[in-house]
Backbone as XML, in Angstrom:
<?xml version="1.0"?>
<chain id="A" units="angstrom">
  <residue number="1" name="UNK">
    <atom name="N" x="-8.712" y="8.545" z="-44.370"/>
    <atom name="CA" x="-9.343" y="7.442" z="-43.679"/>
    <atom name="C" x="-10.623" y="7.954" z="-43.016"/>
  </residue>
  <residue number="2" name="UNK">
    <atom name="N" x="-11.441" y="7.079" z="-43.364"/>
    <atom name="CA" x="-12.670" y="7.852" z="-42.402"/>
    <atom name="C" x="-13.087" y="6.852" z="-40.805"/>
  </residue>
  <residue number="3" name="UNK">
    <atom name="N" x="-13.760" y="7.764" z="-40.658"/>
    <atom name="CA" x="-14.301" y="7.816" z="-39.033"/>
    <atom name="C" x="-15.135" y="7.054" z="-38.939"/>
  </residue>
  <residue number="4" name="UNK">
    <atom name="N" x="-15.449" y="5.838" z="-37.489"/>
    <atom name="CA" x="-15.802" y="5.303" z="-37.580"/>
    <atom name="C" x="-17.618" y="6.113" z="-37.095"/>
  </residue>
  <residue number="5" name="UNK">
    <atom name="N" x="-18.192" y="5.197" z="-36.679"/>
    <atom name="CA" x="-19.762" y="5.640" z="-36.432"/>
    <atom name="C" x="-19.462" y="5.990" z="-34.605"/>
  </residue>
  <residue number="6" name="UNK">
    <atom name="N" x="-18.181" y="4.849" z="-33.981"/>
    <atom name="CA" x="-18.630" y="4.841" z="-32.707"/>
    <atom name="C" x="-17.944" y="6.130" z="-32.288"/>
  </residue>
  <residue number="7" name="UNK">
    <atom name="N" x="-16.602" y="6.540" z="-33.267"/>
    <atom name="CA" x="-15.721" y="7.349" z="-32.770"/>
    <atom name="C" x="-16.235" y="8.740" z="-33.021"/>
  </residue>
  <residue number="8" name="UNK">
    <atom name="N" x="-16.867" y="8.975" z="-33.968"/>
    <atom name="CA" x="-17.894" y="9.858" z="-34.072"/>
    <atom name="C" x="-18.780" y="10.567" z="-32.983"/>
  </residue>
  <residue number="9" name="UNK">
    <atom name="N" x="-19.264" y="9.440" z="-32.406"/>
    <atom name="CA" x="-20.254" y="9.719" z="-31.202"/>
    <atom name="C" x="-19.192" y="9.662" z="-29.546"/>
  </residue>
  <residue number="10" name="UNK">
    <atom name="N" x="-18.603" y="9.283" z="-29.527"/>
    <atom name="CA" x="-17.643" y="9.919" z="-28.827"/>
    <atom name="C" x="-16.948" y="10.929" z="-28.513"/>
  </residue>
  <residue number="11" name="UNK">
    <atom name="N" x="-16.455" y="11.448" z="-29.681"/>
    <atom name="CA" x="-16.018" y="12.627" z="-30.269"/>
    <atom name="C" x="-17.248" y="13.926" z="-29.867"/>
  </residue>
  <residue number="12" name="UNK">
    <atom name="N" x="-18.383" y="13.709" z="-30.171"/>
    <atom name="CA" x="-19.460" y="14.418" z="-30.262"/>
    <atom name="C" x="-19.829" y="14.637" z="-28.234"/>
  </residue>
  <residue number="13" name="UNK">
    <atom name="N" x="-19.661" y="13.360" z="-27.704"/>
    <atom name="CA" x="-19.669" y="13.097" z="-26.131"/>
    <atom name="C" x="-19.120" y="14.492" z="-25.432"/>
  </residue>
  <residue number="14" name="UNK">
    <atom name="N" x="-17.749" y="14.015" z="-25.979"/>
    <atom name="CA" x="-16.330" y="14.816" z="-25.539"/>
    <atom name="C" x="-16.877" y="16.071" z="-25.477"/>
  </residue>
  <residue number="15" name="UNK">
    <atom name="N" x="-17.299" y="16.683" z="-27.144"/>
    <atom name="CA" x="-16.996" y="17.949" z="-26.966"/>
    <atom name="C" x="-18.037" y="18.620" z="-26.165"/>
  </residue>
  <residue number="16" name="UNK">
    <atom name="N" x="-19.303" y="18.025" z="-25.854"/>
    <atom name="CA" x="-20.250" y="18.322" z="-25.667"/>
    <atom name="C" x="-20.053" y="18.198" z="-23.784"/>
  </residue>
  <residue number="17" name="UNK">
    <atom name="N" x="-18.762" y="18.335" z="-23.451"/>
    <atom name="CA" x="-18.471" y="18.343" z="-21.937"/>
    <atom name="C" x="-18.690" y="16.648" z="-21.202"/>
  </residue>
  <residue number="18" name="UNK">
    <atom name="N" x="-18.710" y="15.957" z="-22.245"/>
    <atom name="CA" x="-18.484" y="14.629" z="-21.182"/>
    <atom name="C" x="-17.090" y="13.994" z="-21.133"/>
  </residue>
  <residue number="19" name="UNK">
    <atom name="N" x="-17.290" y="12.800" z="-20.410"/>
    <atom name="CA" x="-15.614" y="12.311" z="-20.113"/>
    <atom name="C" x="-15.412" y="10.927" z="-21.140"/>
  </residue>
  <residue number="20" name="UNK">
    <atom name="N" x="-13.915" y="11.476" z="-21.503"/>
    <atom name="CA" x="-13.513" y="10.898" z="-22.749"/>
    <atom name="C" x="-13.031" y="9.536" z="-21.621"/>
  </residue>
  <residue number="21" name="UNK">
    <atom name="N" x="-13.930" y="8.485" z="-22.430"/>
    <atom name="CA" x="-13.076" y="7.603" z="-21.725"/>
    <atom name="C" x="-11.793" y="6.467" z="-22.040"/>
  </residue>
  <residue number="22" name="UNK">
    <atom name="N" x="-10.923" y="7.306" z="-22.759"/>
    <atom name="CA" x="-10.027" y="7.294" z="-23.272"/>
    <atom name="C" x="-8.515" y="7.571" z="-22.228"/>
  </residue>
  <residue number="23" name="UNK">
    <atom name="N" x="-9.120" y="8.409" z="-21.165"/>
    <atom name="CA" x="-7.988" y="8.921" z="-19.997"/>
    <atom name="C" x="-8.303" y="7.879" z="-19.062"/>
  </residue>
  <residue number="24" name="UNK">
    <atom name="N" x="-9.376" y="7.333" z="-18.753"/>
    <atom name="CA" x="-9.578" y="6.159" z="-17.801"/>
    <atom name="C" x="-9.163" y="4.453" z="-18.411"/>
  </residue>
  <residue number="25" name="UNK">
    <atom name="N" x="-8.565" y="4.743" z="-19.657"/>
    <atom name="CA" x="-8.289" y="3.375" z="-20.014"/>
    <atom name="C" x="-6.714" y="2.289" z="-19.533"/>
  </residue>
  <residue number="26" name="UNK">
    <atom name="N" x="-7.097" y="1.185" z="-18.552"/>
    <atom name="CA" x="-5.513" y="0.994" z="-18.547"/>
    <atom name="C" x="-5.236" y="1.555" z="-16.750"/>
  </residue>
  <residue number="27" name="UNK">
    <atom name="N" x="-6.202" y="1.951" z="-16.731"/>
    <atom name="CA" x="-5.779" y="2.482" z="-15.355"/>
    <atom name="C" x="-6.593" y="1.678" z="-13.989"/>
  </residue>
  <residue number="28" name="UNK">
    <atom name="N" x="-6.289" y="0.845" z="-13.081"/>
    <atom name="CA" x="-7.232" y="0.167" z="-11.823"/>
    <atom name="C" x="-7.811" y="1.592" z="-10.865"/>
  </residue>
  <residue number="29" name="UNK">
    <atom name="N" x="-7.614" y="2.634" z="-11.129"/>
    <atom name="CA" x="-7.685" y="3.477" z="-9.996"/>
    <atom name="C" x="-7.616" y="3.662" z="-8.352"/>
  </residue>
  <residue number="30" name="UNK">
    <atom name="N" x="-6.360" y="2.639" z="-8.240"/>
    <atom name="CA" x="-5.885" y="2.455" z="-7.089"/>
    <atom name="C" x="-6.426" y="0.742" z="-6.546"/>
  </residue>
  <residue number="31" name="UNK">
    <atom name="N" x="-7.079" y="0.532" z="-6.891"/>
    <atom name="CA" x="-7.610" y="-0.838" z="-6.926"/>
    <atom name="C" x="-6.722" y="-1.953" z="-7.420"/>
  </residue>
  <residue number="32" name="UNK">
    <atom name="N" x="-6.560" y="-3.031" z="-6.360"/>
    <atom name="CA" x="-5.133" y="-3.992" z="-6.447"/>
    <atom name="C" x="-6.508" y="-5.133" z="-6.752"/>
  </residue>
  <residue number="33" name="UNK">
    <atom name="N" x="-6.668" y="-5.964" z="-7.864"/>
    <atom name="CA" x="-6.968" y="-7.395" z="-7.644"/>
    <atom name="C" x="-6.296" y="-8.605" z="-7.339"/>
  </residue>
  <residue number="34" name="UNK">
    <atom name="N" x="-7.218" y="-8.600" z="-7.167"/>
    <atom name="CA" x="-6.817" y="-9.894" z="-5.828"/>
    <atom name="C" x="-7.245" y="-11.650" z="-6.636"/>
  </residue>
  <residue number="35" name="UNK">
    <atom name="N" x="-6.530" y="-12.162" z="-6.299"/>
    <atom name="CA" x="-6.501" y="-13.537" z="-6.911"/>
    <atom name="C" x="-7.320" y="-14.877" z="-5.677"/>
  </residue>
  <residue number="36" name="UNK">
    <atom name="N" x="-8.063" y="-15.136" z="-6.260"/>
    <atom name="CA" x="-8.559" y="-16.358" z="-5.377"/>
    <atom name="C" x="-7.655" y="-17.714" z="-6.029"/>
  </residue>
  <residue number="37" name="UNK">
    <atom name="N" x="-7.422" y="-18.059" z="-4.221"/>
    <atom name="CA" x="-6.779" y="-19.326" z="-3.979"/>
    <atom name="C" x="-7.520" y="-20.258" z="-3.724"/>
  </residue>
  <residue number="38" name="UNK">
    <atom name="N" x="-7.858" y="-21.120" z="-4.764"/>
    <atom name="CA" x="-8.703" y="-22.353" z="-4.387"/>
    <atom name="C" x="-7.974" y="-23.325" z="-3.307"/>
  </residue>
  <residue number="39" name="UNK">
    <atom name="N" x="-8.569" y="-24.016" z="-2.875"/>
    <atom name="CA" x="-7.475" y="-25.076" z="-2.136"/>
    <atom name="C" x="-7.581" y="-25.991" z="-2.591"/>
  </residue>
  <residue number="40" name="UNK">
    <atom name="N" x="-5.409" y="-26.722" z="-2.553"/>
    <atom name="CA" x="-5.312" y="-27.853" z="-3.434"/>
    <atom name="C" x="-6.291" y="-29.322" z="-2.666"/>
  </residue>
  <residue number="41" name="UNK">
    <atom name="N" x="-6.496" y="-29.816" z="-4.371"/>
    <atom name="CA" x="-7.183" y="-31.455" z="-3.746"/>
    <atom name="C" x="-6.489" y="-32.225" z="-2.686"/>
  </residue>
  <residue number="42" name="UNK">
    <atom name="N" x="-5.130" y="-32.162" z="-3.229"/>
    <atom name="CA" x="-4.078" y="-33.260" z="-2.132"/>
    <atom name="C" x="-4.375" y="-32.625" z="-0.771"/>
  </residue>
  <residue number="43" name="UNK">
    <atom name="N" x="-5.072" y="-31.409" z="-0.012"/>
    <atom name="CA" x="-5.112" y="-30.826" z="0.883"/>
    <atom name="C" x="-6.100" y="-31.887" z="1.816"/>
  </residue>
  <residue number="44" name="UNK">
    <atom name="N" x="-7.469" y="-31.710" z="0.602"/>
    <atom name="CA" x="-8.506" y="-32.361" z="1.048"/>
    <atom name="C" x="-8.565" y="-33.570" z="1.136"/>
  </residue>
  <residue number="45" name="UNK">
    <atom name="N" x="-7.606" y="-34.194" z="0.100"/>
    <atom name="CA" x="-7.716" y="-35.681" z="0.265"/>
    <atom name="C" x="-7.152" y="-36.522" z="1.178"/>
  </residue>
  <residue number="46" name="UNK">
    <atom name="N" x="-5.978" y="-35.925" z="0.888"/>
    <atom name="CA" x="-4.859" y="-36.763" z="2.131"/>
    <atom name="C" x="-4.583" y="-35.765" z="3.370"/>
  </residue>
  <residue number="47" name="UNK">
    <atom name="N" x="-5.482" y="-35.321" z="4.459"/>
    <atom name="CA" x="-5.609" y="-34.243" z="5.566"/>
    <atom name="C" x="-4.186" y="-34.612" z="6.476"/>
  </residue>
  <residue number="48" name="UNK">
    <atom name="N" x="-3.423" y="-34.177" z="6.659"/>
    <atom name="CA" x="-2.497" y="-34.531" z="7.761"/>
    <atom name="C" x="-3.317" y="-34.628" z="9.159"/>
  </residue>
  <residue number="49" name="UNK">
    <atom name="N" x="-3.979" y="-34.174" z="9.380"/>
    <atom name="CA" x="-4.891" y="-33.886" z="10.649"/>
    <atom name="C" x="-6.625" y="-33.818" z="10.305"/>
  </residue>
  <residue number="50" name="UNK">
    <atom name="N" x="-7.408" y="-33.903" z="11.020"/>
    <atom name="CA" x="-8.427" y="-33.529" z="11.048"/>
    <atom name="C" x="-9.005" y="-32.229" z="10.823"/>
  </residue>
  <residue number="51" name="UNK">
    <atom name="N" x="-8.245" y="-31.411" z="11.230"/>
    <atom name="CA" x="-7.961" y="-30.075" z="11.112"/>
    <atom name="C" x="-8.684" y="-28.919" z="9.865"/>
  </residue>
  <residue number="52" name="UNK">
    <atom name="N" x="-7.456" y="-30.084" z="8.710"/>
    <atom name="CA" x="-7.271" y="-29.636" z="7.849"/>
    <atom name="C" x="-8.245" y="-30.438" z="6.600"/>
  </residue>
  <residue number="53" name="UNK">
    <atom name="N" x="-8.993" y="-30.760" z="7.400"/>
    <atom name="CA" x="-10.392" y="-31.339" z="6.200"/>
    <atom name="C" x="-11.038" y="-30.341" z="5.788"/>
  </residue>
  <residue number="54" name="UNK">
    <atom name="N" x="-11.547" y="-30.287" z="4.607"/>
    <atom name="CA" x="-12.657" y="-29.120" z="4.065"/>
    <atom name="C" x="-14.200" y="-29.651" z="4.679"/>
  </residue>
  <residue number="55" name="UNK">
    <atom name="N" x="-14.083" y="-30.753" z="5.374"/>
    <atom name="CA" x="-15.660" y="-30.736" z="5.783"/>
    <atom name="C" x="-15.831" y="-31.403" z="7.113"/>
  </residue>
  <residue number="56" name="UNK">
    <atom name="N" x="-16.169" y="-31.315" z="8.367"/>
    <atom name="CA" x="-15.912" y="-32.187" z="9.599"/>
    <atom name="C" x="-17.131" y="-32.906" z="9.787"/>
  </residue>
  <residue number="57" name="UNK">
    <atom name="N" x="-17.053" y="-34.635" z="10.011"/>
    <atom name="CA" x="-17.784" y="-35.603" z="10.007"/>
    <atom name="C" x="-18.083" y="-35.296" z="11.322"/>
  </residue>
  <residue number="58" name="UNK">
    <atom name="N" x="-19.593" y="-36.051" z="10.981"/>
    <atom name="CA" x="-20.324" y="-36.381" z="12.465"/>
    <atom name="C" x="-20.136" y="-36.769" z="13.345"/>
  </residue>
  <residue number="59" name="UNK">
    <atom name="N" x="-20.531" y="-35.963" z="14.267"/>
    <atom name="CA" x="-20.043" y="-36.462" z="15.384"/>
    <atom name="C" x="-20.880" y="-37.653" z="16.502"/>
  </residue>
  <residue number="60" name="UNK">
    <atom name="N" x="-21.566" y="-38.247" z="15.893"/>
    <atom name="CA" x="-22.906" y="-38.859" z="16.110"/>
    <atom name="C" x="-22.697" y="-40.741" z="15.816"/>
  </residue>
</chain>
């Protein structure tokens, strides 16, 4: 089977003292992501309180 062009130049990376990045694959390096919580519509629409509006009306 032959070699591709990219694996080639990788290969060539490696030996030539750079970092295979092949050991960094798969790994967060301690790094947790984090998920954004949009807030639900029914929050905004139907507010139990004033409180809990995403935008506070004038006070005018």
């Amino acid at each position: 089977m032959a070699k591709s062009g990219a694996r080639k130049r990788l290969e060539k990376h490696v030996r030539q003292g750079g970092l295979d990045p092949r050991t960094l694959r798969g790994s967060w390096n301690g790094v947790k992501p984090a998920t954004r919580v949009k807030p639900d519509k029914r929050r905004i629409a139907y507010p139990k309180n004033d409180d809990d509006r995403g935008f506070k009306p004038d006070a005018a």
